[in-house]
N, C-alpha and C positions, 0 to 999 in steps of 0.2 A: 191911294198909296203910291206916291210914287219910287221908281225904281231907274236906277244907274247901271247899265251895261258899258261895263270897262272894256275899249279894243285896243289888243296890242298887234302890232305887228307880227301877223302869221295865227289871227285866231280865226276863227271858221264856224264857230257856233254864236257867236255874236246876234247874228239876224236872227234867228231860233229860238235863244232866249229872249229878244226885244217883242217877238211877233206872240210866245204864249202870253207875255206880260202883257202887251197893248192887244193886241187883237182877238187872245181867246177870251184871257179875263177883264179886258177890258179895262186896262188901269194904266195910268200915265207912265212911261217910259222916254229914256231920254240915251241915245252913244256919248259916252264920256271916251275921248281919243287920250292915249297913253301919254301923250305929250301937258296934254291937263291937268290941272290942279281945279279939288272945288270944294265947295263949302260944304263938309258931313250936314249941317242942317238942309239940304237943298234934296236930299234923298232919305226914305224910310228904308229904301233895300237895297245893295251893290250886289252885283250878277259879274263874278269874276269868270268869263264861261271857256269854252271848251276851244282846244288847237293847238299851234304849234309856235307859240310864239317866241319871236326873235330865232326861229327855225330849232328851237330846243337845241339851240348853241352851248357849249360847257355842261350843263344840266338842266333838265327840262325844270323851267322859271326860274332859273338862278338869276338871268338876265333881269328881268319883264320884275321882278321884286325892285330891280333901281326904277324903275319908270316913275315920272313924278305923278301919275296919274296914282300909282301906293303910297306915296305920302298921304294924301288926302284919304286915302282906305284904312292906314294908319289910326288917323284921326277919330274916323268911323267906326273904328273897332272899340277905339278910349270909350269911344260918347257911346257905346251900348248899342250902334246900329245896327242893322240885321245884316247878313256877308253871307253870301252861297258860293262857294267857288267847286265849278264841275270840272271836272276831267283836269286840263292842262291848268283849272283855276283853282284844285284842292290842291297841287303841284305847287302854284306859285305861292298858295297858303304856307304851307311848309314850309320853303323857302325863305320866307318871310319869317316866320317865328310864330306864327299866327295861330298856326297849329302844331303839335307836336310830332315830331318821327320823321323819317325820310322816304322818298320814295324812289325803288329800283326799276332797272330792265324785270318786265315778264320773268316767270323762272326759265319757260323756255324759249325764252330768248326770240320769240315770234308777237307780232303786231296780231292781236285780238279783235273781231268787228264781229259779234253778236249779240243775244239777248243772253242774260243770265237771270235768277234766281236770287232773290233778296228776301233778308229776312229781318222785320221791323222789328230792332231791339230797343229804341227808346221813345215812348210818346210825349214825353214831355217837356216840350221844344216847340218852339214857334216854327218847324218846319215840319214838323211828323204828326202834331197836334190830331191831327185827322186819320191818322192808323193806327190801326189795332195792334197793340205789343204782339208780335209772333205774327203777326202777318204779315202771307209768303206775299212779293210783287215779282213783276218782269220787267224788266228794263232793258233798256240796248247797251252796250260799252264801245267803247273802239281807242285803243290805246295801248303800246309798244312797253310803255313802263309805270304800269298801276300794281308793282310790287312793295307793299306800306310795309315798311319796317320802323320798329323802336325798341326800346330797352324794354325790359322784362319791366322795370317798376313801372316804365309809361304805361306800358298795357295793363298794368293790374292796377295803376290808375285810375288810367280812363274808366274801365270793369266797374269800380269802387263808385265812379262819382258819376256813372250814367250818360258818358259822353259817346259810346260807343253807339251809332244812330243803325249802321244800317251793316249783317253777313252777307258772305254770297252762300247761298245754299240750294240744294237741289227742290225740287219742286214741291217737298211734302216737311222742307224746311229744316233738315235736316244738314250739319255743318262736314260736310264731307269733302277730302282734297281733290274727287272729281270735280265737285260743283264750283272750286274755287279756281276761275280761270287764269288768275295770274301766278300765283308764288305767295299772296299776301300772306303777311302775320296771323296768325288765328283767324284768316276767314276775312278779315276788315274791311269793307266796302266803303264806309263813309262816318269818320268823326266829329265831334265837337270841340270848341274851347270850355274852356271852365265856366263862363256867364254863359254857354247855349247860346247865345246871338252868331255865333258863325259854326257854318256849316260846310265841310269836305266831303265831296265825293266822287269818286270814277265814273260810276253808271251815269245816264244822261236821263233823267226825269223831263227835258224842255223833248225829247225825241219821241216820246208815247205821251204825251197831253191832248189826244185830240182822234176823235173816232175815226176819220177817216184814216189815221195812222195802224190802225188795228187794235190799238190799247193805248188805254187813257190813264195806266196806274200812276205816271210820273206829276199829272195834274193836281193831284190832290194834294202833294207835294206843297206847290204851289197855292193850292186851293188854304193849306192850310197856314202861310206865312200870310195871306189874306185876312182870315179867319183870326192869327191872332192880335193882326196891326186895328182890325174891327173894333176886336175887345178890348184894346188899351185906349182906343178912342172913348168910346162908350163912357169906361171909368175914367178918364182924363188923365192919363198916365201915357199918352202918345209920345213920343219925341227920345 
């Protein structure tokens, strides 16, 4: 399964996610430079990843959304491919149209770099496939403006049609405004589009995939966009 790691100017998780992709799971990876255009057939997974790109000039990925390297993610998104955009890359999603709502400064207005408290709302996605509905994880964050706002109908949208992937909550998974470290909407860690092939979110799943990191919960993550590019082989429905 291979997989396309999008670099834009001023991203910084780029190697992190290339290195879970090729070297923990062991699967072809390739840097696609923002200056680039490429064929959606040439990738099963785009990794839009984490940073500050184009220095979060105007609004964090209002820029990095014109790079011609989004046209071809465009594409990618028509043809059903699979899209994870973390941190500054659930940012440029939005930006794009890609996903729905906007995303603010923190509430209090301070830059965040810890672990938080997730709590698995939807399995039935090529990217959660492998967690337990309500199950709590830990993940790391680090991020100045992962405040997710939308209109009330988006949210009771998303609610309705199971696009809501991932809370922040405290450790026994419960939805409380301590646990929630930015200001987000109801708690909102990480969404979906309407076909489920792409994925937003703040926390950084490529930063806990690997034991010697202390925790392996963002792995499975991964483990599970694996797991489903597998089974679409198997019944011949890949591509």
């Amino acid at each position: 399964m291979k997989c396309a790691v999008i670099v834009f100017p001023g991203s910084n998780c780029d190697i992190d996610c290339y290195h879970v992709w090729r070297n923990v799971l062991g699967q072809p990876a390739e840097y696609v430079f923002h200056k680039d255009r490429f064929s959606p057939d040439d990738f099963d997974l785009i990794i839009l990843p984490g940073g500050f790109s184009y220095g979060d000039y105007l609004r964090v990925g209002a820029i990095a959304r014109f790079s011609p390297a989004m046209a071809s993610v465009y594409r990618a998104a028509e043809k059903g491919k699979l899209i994870l955009g973390i941190c500054n890359g659930f940012q440029i999603l939005l930006e794009s149209g890609l996903l729905p709502g906007a995303m603010m400064r923190n509430g209090d207005l301070k830059f965040h770099c810890h672990d938080v408290y997730l709590k698995v709302e939807t399995v039935d996605t090529p990217f959660t496939n492998l967690y337990r509905r309500g199950e709590v994880v830990r993940m790391p964050i680090a991020h100045g403006e992962g405040n997710y706002y939308a209109g009330r109908e988006t949210i009771e949208r998303l609610k309705a049609e199971g696009r809501i992937a991932f809370y922040y909550c405290d450790r026994h998974g419960m939805l409380t405004d301590d646990a929630n470290p930015n200001g987000s909407l109801e708690n909102i860690a990480g969404i979906l589009n309407e076909g489920k092939n792409i994925l937003g979110m703040m926390p950084h799943p490529e930063r806990c995939a690997e034991e010697i990191l202390g925790n392996t919960d963002g792995r499975k993550l991964f483990e599970s966009i694996l797991e489903y590019f597998e089974g679409r082989v198997k019944s011949g429905r890949q591509g």
